[in-house]
LODO-435611 format. One line per field, with one value per residue (C-alpha): residue number from 1; x, y negated, z; residue in three letters. Coordinates in nm, 4 decimals, decimal comma, padded with zeros to 6 digits, m for minus. Each point is the difference from the previous one (the first is absolute). Layout:
<recs>
pos = c(NUM_...)
u = c(X_...)
v = c(Y_...)
w = c(Z_...)
code = c(Ala_...)
</recs>
This chain:
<recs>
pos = c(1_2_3_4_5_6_7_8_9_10_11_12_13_14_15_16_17_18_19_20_21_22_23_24_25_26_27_28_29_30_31_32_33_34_35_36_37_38_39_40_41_42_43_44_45_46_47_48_49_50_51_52_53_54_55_56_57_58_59_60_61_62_63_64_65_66_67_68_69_70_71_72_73_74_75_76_77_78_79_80_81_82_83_84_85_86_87_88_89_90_91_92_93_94_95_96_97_98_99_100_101_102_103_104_105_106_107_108_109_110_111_112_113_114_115_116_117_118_119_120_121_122_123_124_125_126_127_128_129_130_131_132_133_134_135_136_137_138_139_140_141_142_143_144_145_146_147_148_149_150_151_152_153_154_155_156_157_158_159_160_161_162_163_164_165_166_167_168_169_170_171_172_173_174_175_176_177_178_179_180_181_182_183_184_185_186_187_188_189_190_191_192_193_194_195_196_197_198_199_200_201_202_203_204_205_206_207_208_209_210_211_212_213_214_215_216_217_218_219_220_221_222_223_224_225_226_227_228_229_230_231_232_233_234_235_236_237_238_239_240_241_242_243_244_245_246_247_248_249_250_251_252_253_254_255_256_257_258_259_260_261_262_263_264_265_266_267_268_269_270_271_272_273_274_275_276_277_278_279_280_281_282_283_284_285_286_287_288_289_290_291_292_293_294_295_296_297_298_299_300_301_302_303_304_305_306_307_308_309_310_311_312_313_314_315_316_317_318_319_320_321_322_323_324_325_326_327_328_329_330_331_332_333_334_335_336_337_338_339_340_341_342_343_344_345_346_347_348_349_350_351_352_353_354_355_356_357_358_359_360_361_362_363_364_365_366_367_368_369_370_371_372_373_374_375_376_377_378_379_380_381_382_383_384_385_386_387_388_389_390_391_392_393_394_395_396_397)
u = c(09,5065_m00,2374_m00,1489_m00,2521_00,0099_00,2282_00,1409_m00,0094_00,0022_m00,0489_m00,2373_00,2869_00,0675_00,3287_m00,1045_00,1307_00,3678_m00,0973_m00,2106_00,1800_m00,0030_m00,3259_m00,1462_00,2048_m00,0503_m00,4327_00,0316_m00,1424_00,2695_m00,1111_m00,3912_00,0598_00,2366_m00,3167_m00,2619_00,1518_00,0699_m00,3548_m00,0666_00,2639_00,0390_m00,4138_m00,1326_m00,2712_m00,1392_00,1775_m00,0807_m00,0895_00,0482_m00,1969_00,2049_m00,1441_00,0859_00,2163_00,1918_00,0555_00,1317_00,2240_00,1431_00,0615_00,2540_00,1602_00,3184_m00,1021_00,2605_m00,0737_00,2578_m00,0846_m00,1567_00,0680_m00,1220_00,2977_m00,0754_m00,3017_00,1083_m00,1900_00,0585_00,0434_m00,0558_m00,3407_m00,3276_m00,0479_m00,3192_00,0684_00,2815_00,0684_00,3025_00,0558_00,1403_m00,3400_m00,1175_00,2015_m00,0023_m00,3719_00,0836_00,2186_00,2603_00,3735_00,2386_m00,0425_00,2252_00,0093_00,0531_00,1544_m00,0577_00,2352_m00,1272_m00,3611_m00,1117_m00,2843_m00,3166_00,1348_m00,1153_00,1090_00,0734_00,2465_00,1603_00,3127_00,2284_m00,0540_m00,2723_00,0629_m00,2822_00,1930_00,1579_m00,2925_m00,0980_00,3712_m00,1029_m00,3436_00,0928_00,2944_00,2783_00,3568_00,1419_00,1914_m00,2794_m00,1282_00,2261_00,1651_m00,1757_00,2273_m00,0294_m00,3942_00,0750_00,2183_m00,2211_m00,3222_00,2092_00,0841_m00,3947_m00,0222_00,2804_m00,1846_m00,2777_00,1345_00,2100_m00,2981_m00,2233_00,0935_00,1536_m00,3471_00,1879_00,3292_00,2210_00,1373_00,2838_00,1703_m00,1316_00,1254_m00,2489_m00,2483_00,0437_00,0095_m00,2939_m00,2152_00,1246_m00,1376_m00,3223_m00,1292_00,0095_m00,1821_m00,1907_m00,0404_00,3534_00,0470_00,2968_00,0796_00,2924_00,0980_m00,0186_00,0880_m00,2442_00,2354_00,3803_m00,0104_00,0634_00,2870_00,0437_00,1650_00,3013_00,0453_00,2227_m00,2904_m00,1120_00,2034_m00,1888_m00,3226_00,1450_00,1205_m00,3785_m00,1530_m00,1350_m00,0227_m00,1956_00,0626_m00,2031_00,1767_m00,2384_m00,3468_m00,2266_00,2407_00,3882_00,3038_00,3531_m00,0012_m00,3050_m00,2955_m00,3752_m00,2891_m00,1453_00,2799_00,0405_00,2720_m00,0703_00,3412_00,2265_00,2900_00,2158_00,3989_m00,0296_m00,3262_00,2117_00,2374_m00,2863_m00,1150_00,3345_00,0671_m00,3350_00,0146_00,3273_m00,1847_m00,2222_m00,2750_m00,3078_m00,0720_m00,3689_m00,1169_m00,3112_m00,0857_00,2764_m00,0145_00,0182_00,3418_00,1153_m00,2238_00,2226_00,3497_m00,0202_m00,1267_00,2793_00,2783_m00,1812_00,1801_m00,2334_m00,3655_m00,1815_m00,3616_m00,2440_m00,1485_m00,3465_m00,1392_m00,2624_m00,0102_m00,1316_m00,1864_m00,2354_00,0432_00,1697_00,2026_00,3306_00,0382_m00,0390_00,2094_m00,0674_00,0568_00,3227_00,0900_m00,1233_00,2080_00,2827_00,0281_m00,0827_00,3227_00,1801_m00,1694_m00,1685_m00,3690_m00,2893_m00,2061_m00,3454_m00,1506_m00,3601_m00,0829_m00,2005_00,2773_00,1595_m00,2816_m00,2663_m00,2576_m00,0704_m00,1138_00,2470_m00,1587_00,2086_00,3318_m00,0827_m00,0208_00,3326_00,1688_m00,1532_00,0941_00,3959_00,0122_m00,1425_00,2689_00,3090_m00,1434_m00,0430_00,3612_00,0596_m00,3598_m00,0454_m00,1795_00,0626_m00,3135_00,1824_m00,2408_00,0566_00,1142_m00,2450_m00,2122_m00,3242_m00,0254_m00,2682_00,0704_00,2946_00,2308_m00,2052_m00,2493_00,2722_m00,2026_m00,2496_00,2907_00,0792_m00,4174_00,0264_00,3000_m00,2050_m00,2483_00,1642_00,0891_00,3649_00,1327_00,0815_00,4268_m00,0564_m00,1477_00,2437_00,2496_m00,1193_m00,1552_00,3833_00,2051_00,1333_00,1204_00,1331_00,2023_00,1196_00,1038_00,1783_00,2082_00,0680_00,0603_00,3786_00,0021_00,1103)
v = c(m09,9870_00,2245_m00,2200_00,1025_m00,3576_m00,2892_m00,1724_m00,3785_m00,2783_00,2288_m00,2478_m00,2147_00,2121_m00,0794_m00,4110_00,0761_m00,0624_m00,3752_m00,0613_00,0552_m00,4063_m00,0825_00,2944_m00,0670_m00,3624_00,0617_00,2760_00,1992_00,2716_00,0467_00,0036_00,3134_00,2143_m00,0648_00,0547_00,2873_00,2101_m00,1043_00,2564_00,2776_00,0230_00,0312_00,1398_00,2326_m00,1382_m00,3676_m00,0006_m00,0931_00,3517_00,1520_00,3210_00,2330_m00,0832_00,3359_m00,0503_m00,3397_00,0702_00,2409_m00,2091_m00,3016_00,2496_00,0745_m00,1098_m00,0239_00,0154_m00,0225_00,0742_m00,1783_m00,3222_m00,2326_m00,3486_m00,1794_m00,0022_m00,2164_m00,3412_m00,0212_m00,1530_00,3119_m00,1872_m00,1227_00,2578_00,0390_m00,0123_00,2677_00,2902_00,2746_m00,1114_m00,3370_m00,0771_m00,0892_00,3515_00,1960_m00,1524_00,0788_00,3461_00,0720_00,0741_m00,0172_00,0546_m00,0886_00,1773_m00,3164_00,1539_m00,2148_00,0702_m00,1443_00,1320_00,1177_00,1089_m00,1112_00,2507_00,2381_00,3213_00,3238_00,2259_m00,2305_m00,3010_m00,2093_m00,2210_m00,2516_m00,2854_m00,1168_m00,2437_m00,0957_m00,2288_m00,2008_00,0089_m00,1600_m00,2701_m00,0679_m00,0039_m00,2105_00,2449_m00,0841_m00,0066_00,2751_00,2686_m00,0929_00,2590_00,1602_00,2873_m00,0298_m00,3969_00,1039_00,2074_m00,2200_m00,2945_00,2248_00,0988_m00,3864_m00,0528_00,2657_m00,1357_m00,3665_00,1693_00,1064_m00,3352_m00,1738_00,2343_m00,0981_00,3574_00,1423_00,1632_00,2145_00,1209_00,3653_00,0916_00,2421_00,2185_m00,2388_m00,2834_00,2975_00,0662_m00,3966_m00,0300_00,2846_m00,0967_m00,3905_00,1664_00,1977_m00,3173_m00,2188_00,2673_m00,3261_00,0551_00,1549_00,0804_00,0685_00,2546_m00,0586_00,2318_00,0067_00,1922_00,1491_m00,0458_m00,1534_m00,3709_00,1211_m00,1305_00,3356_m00,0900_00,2006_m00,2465_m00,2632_00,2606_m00,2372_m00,3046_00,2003_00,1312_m00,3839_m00,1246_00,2777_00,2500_00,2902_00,2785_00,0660_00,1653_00,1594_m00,0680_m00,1508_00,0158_00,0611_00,1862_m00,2099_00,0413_00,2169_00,2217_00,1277_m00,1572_00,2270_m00,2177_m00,0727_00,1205_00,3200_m00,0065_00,1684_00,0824_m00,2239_m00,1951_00,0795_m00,3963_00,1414_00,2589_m00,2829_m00,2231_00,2515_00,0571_m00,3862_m00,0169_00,1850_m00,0767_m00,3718_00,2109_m00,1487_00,2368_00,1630_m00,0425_00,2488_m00,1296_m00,0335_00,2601_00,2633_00,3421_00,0910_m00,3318_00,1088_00,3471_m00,1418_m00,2641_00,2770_00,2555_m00,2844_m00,1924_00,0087_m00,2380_m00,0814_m00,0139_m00,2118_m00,0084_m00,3292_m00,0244_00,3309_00,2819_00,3572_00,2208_00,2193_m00,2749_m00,2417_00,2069_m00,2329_m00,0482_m00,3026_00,2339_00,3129_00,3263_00,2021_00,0849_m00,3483_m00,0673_00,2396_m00,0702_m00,3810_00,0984_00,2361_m00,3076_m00,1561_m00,2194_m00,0895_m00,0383_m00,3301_00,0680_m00,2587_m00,1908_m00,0261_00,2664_00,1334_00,0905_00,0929_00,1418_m00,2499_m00,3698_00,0376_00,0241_00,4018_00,0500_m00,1293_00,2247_00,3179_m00,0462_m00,0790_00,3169_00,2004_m00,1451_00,0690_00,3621_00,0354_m00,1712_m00,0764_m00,3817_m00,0687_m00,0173_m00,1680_m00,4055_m00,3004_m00,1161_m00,2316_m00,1936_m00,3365_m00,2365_00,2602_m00,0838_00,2565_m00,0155_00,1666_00,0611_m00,2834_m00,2633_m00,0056_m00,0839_00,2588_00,2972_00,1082_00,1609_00,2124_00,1025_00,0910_00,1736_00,2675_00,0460_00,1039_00,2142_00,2020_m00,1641_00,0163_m00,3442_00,0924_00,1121_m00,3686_m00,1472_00,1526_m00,0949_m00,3205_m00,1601_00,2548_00,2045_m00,2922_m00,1364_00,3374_m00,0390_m00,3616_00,0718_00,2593_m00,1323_m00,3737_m00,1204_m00,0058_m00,4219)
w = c(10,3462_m00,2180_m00,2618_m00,2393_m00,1798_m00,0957_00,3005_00,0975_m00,2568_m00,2844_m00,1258_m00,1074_m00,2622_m00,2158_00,0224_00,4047_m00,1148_m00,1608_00,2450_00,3379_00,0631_m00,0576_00,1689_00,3326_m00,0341_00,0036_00,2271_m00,2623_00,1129_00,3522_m00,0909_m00,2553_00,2226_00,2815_m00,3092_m00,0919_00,3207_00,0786_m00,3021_00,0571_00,3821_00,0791_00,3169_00,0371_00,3722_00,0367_00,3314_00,3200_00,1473_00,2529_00,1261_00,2296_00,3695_00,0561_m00,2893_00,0494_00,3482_m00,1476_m00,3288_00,2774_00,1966_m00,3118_m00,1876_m00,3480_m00,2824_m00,4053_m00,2226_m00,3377_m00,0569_m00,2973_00,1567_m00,0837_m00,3774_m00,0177_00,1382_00,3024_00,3481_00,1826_00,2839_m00,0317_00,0105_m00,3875_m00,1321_m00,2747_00,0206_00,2180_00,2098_00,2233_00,3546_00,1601_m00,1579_00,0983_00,3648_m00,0296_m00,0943_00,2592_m00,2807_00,1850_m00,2976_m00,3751_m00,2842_m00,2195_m00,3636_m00,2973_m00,3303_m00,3030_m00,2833_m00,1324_m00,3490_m00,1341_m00,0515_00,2992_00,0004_00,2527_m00,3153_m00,2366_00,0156_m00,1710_00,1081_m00,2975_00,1789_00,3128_00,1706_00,2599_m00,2166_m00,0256_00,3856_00,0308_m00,2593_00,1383_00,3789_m00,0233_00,0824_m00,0498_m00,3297_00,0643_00,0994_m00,3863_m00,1354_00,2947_00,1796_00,3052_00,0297_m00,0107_00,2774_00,2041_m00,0680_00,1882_00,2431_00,1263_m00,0038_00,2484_00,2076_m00,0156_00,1605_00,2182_00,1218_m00,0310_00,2295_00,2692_00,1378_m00,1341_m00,2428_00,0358_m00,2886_00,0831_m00,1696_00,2719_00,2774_00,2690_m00,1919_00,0347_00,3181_00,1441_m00,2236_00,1395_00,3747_m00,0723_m00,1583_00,3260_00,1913_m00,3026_m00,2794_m00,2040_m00,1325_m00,2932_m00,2065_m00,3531_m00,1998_m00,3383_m00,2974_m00,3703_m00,2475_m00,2751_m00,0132_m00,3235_00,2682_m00,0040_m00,3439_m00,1330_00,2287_00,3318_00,1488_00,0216_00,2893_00,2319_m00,1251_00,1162_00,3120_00,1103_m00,0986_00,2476_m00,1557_00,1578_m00,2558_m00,3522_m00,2602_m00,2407_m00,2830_m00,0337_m00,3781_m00,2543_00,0269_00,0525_00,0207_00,3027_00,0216_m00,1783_00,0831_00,0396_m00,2357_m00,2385_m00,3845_00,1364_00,3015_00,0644_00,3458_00,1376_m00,2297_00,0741_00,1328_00,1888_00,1742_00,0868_00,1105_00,2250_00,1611_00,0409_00,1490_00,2659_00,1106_00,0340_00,2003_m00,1964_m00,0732_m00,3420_m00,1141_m00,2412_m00,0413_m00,4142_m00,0454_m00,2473_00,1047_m00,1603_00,2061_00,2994_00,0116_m00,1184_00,3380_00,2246_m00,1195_00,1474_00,2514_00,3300_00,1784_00,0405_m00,3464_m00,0008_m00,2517_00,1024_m00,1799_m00,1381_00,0062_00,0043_m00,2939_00,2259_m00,0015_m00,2840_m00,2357_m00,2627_m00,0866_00,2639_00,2515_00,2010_00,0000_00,3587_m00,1124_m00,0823_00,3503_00,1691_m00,0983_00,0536_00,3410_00,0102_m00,0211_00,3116_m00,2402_m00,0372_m00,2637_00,0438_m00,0944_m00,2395_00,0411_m00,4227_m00,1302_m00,2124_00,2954_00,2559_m00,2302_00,1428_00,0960_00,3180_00,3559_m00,0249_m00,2690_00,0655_00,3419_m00,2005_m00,1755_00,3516_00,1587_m00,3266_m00,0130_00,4013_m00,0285_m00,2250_00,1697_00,2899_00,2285_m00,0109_m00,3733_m00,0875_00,0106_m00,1767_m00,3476_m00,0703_m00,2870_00,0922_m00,2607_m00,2677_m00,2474_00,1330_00,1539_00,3831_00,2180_00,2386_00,0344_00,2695_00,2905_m00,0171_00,0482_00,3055_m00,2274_m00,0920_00,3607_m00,0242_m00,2907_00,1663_00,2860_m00,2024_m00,2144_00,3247_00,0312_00,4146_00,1421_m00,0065_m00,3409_m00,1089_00,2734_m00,2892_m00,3283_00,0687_00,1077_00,2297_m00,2702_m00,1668_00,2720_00,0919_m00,4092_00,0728_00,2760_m00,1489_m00,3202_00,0168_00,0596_00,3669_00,0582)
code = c(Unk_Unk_Unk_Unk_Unk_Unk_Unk_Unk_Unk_Unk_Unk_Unk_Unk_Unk_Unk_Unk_Unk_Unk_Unk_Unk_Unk_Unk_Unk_Unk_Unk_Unk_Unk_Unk_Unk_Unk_Unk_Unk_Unk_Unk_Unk_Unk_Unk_Unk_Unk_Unk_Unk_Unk_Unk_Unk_Unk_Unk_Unk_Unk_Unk_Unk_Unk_Unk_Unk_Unk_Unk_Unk_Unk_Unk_Unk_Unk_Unk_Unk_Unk_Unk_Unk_Unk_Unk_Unk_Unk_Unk_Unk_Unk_Unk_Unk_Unk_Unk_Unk_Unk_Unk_Unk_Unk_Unk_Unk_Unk_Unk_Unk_Unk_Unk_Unk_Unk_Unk_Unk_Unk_Unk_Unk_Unk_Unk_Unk_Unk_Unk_Unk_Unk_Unk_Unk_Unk_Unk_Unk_Unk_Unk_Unk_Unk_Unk_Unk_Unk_Unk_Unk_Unk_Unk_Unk_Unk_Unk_Unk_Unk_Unk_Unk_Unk_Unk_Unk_Unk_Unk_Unk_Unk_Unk_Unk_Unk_Unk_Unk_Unk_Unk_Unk_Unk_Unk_Unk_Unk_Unk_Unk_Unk_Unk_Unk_Unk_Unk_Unk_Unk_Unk_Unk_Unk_Unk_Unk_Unk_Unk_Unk_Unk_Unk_Unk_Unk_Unk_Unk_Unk_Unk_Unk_Unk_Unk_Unk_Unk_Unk_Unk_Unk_Unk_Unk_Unk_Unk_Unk_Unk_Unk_Unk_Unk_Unk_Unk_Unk_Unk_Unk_Unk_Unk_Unk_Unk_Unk_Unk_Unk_Unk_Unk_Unk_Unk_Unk_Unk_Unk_Unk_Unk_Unk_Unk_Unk_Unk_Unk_Unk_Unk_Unk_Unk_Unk_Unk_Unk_Unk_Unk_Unk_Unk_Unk_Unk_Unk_Unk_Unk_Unk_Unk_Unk_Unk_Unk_Unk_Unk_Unk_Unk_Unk_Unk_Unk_Unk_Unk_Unk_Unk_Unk_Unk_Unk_Unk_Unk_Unk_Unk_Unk_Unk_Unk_Unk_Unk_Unk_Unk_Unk_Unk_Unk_Unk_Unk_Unk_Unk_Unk_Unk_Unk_Unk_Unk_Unk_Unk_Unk_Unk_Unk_Unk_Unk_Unk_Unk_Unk_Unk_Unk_Unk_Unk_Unk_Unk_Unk_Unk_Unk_Unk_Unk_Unk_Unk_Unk_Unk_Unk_Unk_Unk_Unk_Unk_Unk_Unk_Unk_Unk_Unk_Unk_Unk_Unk_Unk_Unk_Unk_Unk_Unk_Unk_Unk_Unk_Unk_Unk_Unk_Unk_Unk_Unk_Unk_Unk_Unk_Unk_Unk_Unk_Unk_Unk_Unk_Unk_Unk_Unk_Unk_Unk_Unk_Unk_Unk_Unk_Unk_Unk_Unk_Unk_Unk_Unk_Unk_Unk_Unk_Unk_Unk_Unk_Unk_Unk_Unk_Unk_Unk_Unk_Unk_Unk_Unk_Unk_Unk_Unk_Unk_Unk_Unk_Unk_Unk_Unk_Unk_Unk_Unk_Unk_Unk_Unk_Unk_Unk_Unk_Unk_Unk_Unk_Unk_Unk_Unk_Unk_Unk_Unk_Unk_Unk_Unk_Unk_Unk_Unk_Unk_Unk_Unk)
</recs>
């Protein structure tokens, strides 16, 4: 999630907590959350697509893999074509999209920025009020996170088998095998943005772990209790319970995101990381140059962990809002690190705006070949390198 404004429900304002009844009884709830990601998740081209006939042979061979999506957030079915948003089932069918990182988010401030942010708002609050969450998600940032998790599992009970849940690389493995015989499956992995779910308490990582996820960002737009945000008022390294969380977390075997990390936080993880290290939804400062992106260095050495960087679709991250764009930064971030290390990061539904939603991601696969990219090489970033990352990081059953 990269916001630039107030998230869902904002609109509330402070008269959300008194009216939480009313506004679920009218539905008044459901039509703001829709209203408003109308207004922060736009799309340059919604679509239909028309991809070039070589690439579109190509992107249907592939096994396509993004690593950060926030659909879960905004109350929709998931399981009907939406007719705003970046990210449904029937989408990402169309897209040829295999595997969806489905990221949670538990607490926002209002007015984000990338420089500064506090802790001290949280609108999240009020999309728990207006959408009818359980009481307990009104003040707790790991019920939140439970509670989004369970939606995602009633998607995927009520699809039918349309939808898997992979939490383990035998579920990735059955998963892919059912997939080559029927490419209308699809599958989705869950992530946390920011360990502040955790609600400052390390042993609610079991609580996480038994709900499924599977990816955990250490911070997201302001510093908690365990690590320093990019975007945060100190913006400083890992927290002595950060160095613990990073320990406990990978004996889990569950991955460490260090997407909307600081620097100091960027370094500390990297210094005792003894497994695979993703930064799910970024850019690279070689071609957007902000302080939401890497630098080469950055790059390298998330890849010296076997990790990968997802390249994101906003133009914060890509330094455009076309599929051109997010090309360059992929061909940058693989000259760098090369195929193995590079992947997708589109962060649909992030209250961002993209150049196309889910189901146009062949324009993508045009946009490599145009910037020169080798059929293995898209083969890689487009889902195989993710897959390989998968694969070797997930608990094994």
């Amino acid at each position: 999630m990269s916001i630039r404004r107030s998230l869902p429900i904002a609109a509330l304002g402070a008269a959300g907590l008194t009216l939480a009844g009313p506004i679920l009884r009218r539905g008044v709830g459901t039509w703001l959350a829709a209203r408003t990601e109308r207004r922060l998740c736009p799309i340059v081209d919604p679509g239909p697509y028309v991809v070039p006939p070589a690439a579109a042979a190509l992107h249907a061979r592939l096994t396509v893999v993004d690593l950060h999506g926030d659909a879960l957030l905004f109350g929709r079915d998931l399981l009907a074509r939406g007719t705003h948003g970046h990210l449904d089932i029937p989408r990402m069918v169309e897209g040829n999209a295999a595997i969806q990182v489905f990221a949670v988010a538990t607490k926002v401030p209002r007015h984000l920025n990338i420089e500064r942010n506090d802790d001290r708002t949280d609108d999240i609050t009020l999309v728990a009020l207006g959408l009818g969450w359980p009481r307990a998600t009104w003040r707790s940032r790991l019920a939140r996170a439970e509670h989004q998790a369970a939606r995602l599992a009633t998607f995927s009970a009520e699809s039918g088998g349309g939808l898997s849940l992979v939490r383990s690389g035998a579920d990735l493995d059955v998963f892919l095998s059912r997939r080559s015989a029927d490419p209308t499956l699809v599958a989705g992995l869950l992530a946390i943005e920011g360990a502040h779910a955790l609600d400052d308490d390390i042993a609610n990582l079991e609580r996480l772990d038994a709900a499924g996820y599977r990816m955990v960002g250490l911070a997201h737009f302001f510093d908690n209790a365990f690590a320093g945000s990019a975007h945060g008022l100190v913006k400083g390294g890992l927290t002595a319970a950060g160095r613990k969380l990073v320990g406990e977390l990978e004996r889990r075997r569950m991955i460490i995101d260090v997407a909307h990390a600081s620097t100091a936080t960027i370094d500390d993880v990297l210094a005792m990381a003894t497994r695979p290290v993703v930064a799910s939804h970024t850019g690279v400062r070689a071609v957007a140059d902000n302080q939401r992106n890497l630098s080469d260095d950055q790059l390298r050495g998330i890849a010296a962990t076997g990790g990968m960087i997802g390249i994101g679709f906003w133009p914060t991250a890509s330094g455009g809002d076309d599929a051109a764009s997010i090309a360059r930064s992929i061909a940058h971030a693989v000259s760098v690190v090369g195929a193995g290390h590079v992947g997708l990061g589109s962060d649909f539904d992030g209250a961002v705006q993209t150049p196309f939603d889910v189901s146009g991601l062949g324009l993508l696969t045009a946009a490599l070949l145009d910037e020169g990219l080798d059929e293995p090489t898209i083969a890689a970033v487009m889902g195989g390198c993710a897959v390989r990352l998968l694969r070797e990081a997930l608990p094994t059953g």
